[in-house]
N, C-alpha and C positions, 0 to 999 in steps of 0.2 A: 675430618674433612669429607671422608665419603658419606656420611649423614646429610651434614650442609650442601651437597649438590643434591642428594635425593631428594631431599626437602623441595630444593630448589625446581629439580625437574618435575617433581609430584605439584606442586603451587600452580606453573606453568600449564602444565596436561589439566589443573581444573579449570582454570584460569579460560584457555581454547575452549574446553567443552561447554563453557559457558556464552562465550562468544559465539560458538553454532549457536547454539541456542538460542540466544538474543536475536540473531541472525533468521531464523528458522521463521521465529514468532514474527517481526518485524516484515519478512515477505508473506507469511499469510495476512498478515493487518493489511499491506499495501493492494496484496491481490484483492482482500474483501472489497475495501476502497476503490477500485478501479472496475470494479463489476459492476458494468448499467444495467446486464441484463437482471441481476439482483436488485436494485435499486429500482427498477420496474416494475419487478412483481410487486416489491412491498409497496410504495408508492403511486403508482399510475397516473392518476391525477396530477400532480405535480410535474410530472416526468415529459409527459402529453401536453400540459402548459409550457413547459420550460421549450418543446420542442417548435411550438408551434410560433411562442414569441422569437426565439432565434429566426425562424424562418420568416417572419415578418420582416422582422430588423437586418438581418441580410438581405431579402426584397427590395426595402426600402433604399437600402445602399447601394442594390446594384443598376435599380432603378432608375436613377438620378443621372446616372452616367450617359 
């Protein structure tokens, strides 16, 4: 019986370290993702279009009003 719980507690303990893990990876992904100032550097061009038509299309709506 004392085997079958070791087992059971060792499974568990790899089981968590894995889920940090996954955990770990998953917030560096989301951070990459969420970084404009990174997506600036590589990009610009796009970055500087995307900024400029929002700011049109917000003009335009608040314009109107």
């Amino acid at each position: 019986m004392g085997e079958a719980s070791d087992q059971i507690t060792t499974h568990i303990d790899r089981k968590r370290e894995d889920l940090k893990s996954n955990l770990e990876e998953l917030e560096t992904k989301v951070k990459a993702a969420a970084d404009w100032r990174g997506h600036f550097r590589r990009h610009p061009g796009p970055m500087v279009i995307a900024a400029v038509t929002g700011g049109l299309l917000l003009s335009t709506l608040i314009g109107k009003r």
